[in-house]
C-alpha positions as a LaTeX table, in Angstrom:
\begin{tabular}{lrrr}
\hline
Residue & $x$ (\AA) & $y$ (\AA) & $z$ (\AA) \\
\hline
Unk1 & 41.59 & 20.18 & 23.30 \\
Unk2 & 41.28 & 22.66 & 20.88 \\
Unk3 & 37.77 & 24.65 & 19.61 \\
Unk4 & 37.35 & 22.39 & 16.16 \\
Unk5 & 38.12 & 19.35 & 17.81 \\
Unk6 & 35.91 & 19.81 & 20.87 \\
Unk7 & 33.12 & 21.12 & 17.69 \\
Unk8 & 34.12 & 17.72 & 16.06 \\
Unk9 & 32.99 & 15.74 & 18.89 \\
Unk10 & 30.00 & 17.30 & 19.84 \\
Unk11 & 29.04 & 16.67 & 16.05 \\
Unk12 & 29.85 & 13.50 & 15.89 \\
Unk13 & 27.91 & 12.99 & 19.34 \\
Unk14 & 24.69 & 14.47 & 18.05 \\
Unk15 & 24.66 & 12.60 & 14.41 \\
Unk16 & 24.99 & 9.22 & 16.57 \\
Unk17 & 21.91 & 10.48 & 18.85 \\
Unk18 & 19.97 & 11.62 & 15.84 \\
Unk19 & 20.44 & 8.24 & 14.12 \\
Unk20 & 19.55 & 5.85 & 17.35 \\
Unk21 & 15.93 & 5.72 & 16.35 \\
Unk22 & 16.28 & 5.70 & 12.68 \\
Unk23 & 15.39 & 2.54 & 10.97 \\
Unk24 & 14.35 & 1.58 & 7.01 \\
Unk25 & 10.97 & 2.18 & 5.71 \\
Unk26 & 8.96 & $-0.80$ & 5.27 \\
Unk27 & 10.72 & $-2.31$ & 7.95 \\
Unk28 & 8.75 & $-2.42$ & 11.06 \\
Unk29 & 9.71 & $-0.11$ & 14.00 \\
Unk30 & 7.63 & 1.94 & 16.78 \\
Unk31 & 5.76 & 3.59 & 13.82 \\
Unk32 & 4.70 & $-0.08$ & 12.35 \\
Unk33 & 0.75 & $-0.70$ & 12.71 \\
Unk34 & 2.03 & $-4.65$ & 12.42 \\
Unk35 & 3.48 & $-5.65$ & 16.04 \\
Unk36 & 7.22 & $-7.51$ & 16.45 \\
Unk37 & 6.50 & $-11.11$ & 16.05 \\
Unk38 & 4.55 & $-10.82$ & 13.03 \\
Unk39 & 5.94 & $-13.55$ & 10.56 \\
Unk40 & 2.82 & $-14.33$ & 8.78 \\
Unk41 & 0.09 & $-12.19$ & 7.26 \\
Unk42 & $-2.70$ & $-13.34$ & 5.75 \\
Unk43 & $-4.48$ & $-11.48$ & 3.13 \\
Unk44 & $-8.05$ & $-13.25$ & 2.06 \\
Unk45 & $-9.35$ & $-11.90$ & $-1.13$ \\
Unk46 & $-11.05$ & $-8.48$ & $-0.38$ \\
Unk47 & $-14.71$ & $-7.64$ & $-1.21$ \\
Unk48 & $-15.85$ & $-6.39$ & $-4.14$ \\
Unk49 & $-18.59$ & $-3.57$ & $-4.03$ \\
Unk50 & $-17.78$ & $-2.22$ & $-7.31$ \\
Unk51 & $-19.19$ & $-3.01$ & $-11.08$ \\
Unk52 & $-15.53$ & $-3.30$ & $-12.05$ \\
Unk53 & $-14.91$ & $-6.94$ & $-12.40$ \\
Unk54 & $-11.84$ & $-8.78$ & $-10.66$ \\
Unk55 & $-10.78$ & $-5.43$ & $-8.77$ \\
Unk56 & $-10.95$ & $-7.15$ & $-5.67$ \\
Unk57 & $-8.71$ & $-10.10$ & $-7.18$ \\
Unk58 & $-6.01$ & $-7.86$ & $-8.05$ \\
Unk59 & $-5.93$ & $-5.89$ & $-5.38$ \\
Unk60 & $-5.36$ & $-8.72$ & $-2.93$ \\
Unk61 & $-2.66$ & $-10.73$ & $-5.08$ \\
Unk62 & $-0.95$ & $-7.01$ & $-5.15$ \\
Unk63 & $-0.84$ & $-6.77$ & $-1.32$ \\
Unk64 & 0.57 & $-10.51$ & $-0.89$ \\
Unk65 & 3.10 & $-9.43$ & $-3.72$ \\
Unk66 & 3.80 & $-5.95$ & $-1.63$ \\
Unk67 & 3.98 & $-7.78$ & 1.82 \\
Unk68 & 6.72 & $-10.61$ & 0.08 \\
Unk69 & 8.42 & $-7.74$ & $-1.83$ \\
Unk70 & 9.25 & $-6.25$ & 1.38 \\
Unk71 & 11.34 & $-9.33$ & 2.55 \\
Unk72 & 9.86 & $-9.26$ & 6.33 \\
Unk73 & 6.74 & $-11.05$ & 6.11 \\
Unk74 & 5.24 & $-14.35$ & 4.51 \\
Unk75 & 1.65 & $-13.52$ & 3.15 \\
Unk76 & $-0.72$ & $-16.03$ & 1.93 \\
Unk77 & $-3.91$ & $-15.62$ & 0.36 \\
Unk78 & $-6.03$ & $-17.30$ & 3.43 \\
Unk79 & $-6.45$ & $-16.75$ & 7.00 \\
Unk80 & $-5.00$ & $-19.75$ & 8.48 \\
Unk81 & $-2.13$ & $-20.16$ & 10.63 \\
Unk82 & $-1.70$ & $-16.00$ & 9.86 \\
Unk83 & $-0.56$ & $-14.34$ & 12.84 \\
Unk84 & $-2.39$ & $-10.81$ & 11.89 \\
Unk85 & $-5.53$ & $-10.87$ & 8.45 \\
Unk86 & $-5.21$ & $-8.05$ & 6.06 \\
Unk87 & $-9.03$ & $-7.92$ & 4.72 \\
Unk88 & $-11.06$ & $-5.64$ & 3.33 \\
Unk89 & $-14.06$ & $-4.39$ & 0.79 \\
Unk90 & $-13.03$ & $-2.44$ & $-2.00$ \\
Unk91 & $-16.16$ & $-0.28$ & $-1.68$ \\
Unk92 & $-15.97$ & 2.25 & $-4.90$ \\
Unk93 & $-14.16$ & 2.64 & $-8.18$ \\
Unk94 & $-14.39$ & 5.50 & $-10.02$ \\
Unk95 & $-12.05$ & 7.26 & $-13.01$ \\
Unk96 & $-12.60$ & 10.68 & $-14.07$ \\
Unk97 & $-11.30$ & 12.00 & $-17.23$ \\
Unk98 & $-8.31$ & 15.00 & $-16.82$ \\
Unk99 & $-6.62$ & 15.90 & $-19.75$ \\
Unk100 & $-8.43$ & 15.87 & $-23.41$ \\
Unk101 & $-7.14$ & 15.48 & $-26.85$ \\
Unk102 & $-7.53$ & 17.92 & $-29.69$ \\
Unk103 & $-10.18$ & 15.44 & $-30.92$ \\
Unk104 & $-11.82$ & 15.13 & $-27.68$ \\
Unk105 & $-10.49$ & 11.96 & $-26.32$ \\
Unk106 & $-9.53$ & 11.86 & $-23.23$ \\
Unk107 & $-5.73$ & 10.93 & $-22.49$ \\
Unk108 & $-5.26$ & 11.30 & $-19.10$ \\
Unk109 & $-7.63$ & 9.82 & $-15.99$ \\
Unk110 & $-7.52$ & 10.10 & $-12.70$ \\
Unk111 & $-8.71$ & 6.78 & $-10.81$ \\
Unk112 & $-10.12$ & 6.67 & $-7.52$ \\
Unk113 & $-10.78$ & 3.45 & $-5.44$ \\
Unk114 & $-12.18$ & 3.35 & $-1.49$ \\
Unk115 & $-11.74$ & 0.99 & 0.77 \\
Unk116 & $-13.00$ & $-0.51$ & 3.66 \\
Unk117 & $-9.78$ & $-2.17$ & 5.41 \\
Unk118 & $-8.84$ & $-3.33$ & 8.70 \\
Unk119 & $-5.49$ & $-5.04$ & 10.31 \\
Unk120 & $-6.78$ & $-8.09$ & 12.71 \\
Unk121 & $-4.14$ & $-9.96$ & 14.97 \\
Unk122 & $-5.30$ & $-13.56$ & 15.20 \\
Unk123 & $-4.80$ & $-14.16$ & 18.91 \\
Unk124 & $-5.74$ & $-12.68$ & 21.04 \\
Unk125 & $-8.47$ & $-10.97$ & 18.53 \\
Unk126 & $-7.91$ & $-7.80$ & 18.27 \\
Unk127 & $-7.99$ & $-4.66$ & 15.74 \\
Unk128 & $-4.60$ & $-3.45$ & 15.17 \\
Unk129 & $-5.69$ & $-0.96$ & 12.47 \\
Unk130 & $-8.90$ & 0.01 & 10.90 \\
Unk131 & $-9.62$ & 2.64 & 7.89 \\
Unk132 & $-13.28$ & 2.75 & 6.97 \\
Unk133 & $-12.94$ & 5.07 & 4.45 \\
Unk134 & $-9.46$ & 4.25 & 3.06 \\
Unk135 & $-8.97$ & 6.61 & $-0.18$ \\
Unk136 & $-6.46$ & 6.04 & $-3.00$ \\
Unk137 & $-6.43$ & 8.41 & $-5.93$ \\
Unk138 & $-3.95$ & 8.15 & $-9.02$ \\
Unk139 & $-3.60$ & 9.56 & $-12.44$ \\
Unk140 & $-3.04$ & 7.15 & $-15.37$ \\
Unk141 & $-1.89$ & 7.83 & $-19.33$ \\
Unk142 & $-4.49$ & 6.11 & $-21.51$ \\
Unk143 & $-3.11$ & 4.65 & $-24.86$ \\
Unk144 & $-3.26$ & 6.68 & $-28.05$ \\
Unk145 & $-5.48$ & 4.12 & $-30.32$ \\
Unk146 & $-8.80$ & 2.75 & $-29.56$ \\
Unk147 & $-7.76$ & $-0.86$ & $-30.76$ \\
Unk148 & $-5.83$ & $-1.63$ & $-27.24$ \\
Unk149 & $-8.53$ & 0.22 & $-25.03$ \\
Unk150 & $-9.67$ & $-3.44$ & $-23.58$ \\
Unk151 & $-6.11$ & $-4.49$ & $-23.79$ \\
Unk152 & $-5.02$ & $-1.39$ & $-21.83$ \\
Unk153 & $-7.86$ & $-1.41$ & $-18.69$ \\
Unk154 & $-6.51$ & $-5.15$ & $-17.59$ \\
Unk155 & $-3.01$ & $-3.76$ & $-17.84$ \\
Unk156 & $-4.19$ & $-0.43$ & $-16.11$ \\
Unk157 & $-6.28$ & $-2.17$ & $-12.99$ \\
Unk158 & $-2.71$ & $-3.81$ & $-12.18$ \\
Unk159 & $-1.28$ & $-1.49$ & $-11.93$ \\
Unk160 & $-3.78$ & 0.70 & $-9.82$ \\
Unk161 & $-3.91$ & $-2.50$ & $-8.23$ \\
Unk162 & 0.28 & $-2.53$ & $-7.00$ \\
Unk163 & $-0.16$ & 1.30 & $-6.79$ \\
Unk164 & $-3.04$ & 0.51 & $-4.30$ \\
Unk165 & $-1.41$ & $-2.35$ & $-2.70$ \\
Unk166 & 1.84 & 0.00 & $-2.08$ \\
Unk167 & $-0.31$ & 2.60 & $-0.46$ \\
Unk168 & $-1.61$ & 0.18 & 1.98 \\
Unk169 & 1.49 & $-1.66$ & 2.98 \\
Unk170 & 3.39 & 1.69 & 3.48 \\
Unk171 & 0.62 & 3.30 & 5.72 \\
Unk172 & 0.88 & $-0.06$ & 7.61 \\
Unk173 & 4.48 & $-0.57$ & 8.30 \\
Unk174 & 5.11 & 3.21 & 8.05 \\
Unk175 & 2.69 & 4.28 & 10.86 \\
Unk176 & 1.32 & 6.53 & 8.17 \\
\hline
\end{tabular}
């Protein structure tokens, strides 16, 4: 054999090992904090420790909708017949302003939520995962015009809400 052919193989040999232990993200793996065998999570609604009202309801409809994007899992929003329990206390909420109109407004805010969370398999009982202190931190555009301001914070805690949820459900089946 000649020198590029012998180069060739070698190559080709150490793509194939390089790719033996590569799988998709969000799919499970060694990494995964969720064990093989998992078909059902369940996901009761999470506590709510803040003054910001139906933060906790969001944020637990966004993980079932994260958990059933992904393709893998069935989520429901109750503990029963679950083979692992996503649950949780969303334990602050807080937005600071970070960029400021020429009139003062503020236009930009950066949103930060903590959270108590913890991965449970059913049986045996056991913690799979736990995060006491679980921080997610986001920057969101507010609108131009005070007339939607009400209209704009339900639209903005969903989507801090499938931000959050995203953040969670990669750390968990990313090993993150």
């Amino acid at each position: 054999m000649n020198r590029p052919s012998i180069l060739g193989i070698v190559a080709a040999i150490l793509f194939a090992a390089g790719c033996a232990g590569y799988h998709l993200a969000g799919r499970g793996g060694e990494s995964s904090f969720i064990p093989d065998g998992v078909r059902v999570i369940g996901v009761p609604q999470f506590e709510n420790r803040t003054d910001q009202p139906q933060l906790d309801l969001r944020i637990s409809e966004a993980l079932i909708n994260e958990f059933v994007r992904r393709g893998r899992y069935q989520a429901r929003p109750d503990a029963r017949d679950a083979d692992v329990i996503l649950e949780g206390s969303i334990e602050s909420y807080r937005t600071e302003p970070v960029t400021f109109s020429v009139g003062g407004r503020y236009e930009r805010v950066e949103v930060t939520v903590t959270a108590r969370i913890r991965l449970v398999q059913s049986a045996p009982e056991r913690v799979l995962w736990a995060q006491n202190h679980f921080i997610f931190r986001q920057q969101y555009e507010l609108p131009k015009t005070p007339v939607t301001q009400f209209d704009r914070e339900i639209i903005a805690i969903e989507e801090i809400a499938r931000d959050f949820a995203l953040s969670v459900v990669t750390t968990l089946l990313e090993g993150m």
